[in-house]
Every structure is written in structure tokens, then in C-alpha cells.
N, C-alpha and C positions, 0 to 999 in steps of 0.2 A: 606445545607449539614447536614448530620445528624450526631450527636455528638456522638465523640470517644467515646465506653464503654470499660471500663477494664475489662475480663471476671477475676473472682476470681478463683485463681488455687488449686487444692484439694492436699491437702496429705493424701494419704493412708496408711495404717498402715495392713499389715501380718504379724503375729504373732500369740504369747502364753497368757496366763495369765500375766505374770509380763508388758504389755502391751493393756493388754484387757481392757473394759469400765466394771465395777460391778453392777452390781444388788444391791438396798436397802437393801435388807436384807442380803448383803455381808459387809456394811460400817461400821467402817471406810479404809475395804481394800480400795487399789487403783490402778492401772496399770499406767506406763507413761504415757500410750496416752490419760488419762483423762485429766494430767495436761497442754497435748504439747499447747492445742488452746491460754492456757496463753502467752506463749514467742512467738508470730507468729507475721506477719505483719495479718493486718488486711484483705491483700487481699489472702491472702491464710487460707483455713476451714482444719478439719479434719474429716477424712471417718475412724476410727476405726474399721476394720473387724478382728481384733488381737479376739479368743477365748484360754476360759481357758482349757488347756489339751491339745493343739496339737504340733505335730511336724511341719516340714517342709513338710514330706511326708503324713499324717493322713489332713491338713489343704488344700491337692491337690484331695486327695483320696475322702475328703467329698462333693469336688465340690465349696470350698469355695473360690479357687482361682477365680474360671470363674465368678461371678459376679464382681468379682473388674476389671477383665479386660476389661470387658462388658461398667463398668463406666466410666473408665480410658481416659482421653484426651490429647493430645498432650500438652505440658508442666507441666503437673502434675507432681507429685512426689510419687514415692510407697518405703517405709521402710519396709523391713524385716529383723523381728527377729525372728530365732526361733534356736535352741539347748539344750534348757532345756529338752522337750520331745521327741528330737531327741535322748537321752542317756538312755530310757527309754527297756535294756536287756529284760525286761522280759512279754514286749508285742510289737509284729511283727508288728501291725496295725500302729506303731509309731514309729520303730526303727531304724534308718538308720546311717550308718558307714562314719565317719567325710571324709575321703577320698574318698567316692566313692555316695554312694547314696547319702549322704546329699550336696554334691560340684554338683550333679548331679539333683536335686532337686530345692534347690538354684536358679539353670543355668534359672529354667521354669520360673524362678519371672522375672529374668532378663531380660531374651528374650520376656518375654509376654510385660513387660511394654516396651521394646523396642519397638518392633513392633507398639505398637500404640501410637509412638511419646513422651512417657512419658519418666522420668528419675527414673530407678531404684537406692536404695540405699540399700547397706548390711549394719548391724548391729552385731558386736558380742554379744551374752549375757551379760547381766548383769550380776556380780556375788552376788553368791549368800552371807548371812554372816556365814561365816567357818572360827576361828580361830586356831592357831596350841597353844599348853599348855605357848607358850612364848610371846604372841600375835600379830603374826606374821598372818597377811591375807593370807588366802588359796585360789587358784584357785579350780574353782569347774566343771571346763567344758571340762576337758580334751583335745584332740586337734580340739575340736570345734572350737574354736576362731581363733587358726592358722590355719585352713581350708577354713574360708570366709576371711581370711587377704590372702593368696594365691589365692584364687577364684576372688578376688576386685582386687589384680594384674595383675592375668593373662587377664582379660577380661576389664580392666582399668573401675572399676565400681565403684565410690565414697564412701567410706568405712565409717563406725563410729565406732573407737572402743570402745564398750562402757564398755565391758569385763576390758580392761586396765585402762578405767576411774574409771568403779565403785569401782575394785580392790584397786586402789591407792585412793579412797579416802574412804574406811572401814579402810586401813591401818591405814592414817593419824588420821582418830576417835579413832579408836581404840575396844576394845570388848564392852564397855559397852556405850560410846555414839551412834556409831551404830547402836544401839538398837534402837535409835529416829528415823530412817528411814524406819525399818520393821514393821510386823505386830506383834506387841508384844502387849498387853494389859493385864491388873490386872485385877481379876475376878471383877465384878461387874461393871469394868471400861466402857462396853458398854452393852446396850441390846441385842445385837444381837451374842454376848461373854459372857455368864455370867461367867462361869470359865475360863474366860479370854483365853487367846492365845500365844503361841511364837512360830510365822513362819518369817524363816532364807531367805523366798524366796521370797514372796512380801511385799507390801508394806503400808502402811498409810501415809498420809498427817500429820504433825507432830504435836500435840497439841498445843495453847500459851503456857501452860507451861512448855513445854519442848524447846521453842524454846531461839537460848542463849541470854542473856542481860535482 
């Protein structure tokens, strides 16, 4: 008889930058889905198609859905994230309205990966770090997030909120430990930053000496 194989099952990953892979001469940015292969079982990989700048609807529009559904196999798993540049007013090629295009959008992930056997999962955005002068975390996504928490109900589609997780744990930091988890750095602090950086929206892997203990 010929001996059971396990096929190993892919997670796919649709998305924006705060999930995208970086380019060298982006580091030390990061996106989640560099770090996902870390906490995995071994018999699941990840397929990364998450780019930087798109919406839900610009990431359809480019064509970049239909290769992942092309790969996609029955038991897989596909995550989308996307609302960062779904909120993006003042260009049409990315725009789409939490209730209507974007829940209408959305539906293509869901139904694509349905169709062929796979399990889709929604994702709310990360938030971003926005605090109010009391240091009180700010939501930054409008009703993006309660749009795919409605969408993941109505269509019983496995949800992650990550919007609520990321949220409450900037709180719990607070304004200036927080800092340890974006893309902040001190001029000189890297080459590829020389006058360094503070962005509120992704991310870096945390230095040793910022890490606590």
C-alpha cells in the first residue's frame, strides 16, 4: 500500500501593506504576514499576496485576486484584510463605501475561496497608533470594522477581530510604549532611514533593547 501523505495546507493572505512581505530596502518595516509562518503548525505554509497600497477593490481591479484563486485548494485557508485603503476619499481607483462596495467586495474573497473548497476568513484592520491628548487609543477605521463584523455574520464567515485586539492592546501600552511596535526609528538608527522615521501605520519587529526585561 502506498503510505499516507499529509498534503500541507496553504494560508493565503489578501491584503494591504500592514500585511504585505517588504522589500530590503524597506527594513526594518514589516507586515504581519512576515511574521504569521512563525506561530503555524508546521504543516500549514504561507502564500503572502497582501501589497502595499491597496484596497479591497484596487487589489480585484489589478487582477491580483485571480492568481490566488487559481492556487487555492480545497482546505486551505485565505485571510483578508483590507480597510486601510478602502478609506482612501480622494482616489476612486481605491475607494469604496463600508456598507456597500466594500461588504460587496469582500463577498468576491468569500465566494471565490468558497467555491473552490477552501475556507475564507475576514479580518478587521489593525489600528492604527492614534491617541486622543488623555491617552485614550483612537479608532482610526471608521465603520470599516463593523462592516466585516456584519458581513462575517450575515454569511457565517469566521472573523478575526483584529481592529478590537490591536485597539485594546495600544490602550493597555499606552502612547509612548507603543511606539515599540511601529515603524518609529532615530535618525541614524538604520540605513535605510537616515533621518529616521515615525509611522503610526506599520510596523517593525521590536529591537533587544526595547524588548522588556
Amino acid at each position: 500500500m502506498t503510505p499516507h501523505t499529509h498534503r500541507a495546507r496553504t494560508v493565503f493572505i489578501a491584503g494591504d501593506s500592514t500585511a504585505a512581505d517588504k522589500h530590503a530596502t524597506a527594513a526594518p518595516e514589516a507586515g504581519w504576514g512576515m511574521a504569521l509562518p512563525f506561530f503555524l503548525h508546521e504543516h500549514l505554509t504561507v502564500a503572502n499576496h497582501a501589497v502595499n497600497g491597496r484596497s479591497s477593490k484596487s487589489f480585484i481591479d489589478e487582477g491580483r485576486l485571480a492568481p490566488v484563486l487559481e492556487a487555492i485548494r480545497p482546505g486551505d485557508l485565505l485571510l483578508v484584510q483590507f480597510g486601510h485603503n478602502d478609506q482612501k476619499h480622494d482616489d476612486p481607483t481605491r475607494l469604496t463605501e463600508p456598507w456597500t462596495g466594500y461588504q460587496q467586495h469582500l463577498l468576491q474573497y468569500v465566494a471565490g475561496a468558497r467555491d473552490r473548497g477552501a475556507q475564507p476568513v475576514l479580518l478587521t484592520s489593525v489600528e492604527r497608533r492614534r491617541f486622543d491628548a488623555a491617552g485614550t487609543a483612537l479608532a482610526t477605521h471608521g465603520a470599516y470594522p463593523e462592516a466585516v463584523r456584519a458581513l462575517a455574520a450575515a454569511h457565517e464567515v469566521p472573523l478575526l477581530d483584529i481592529a478590537a485586539l490591536s485597539l485594546a492592546l495600544w490602550q493597555k501600552l499606552g502612547p509612548e510604549a507603543s511606539k515599540g511596535h511601529f515603524h518609529w526609528l532615530e535618525p541614524g538608527e538604520s540605513p535605510n532611514y537616515p533621518d529616521g522615521v515615525a509611522d503610526d501605520t506599520h510596523f517593525h519587529p521590536r529591537a533587544p533593547s526595547r524588548w522588556p526585561g
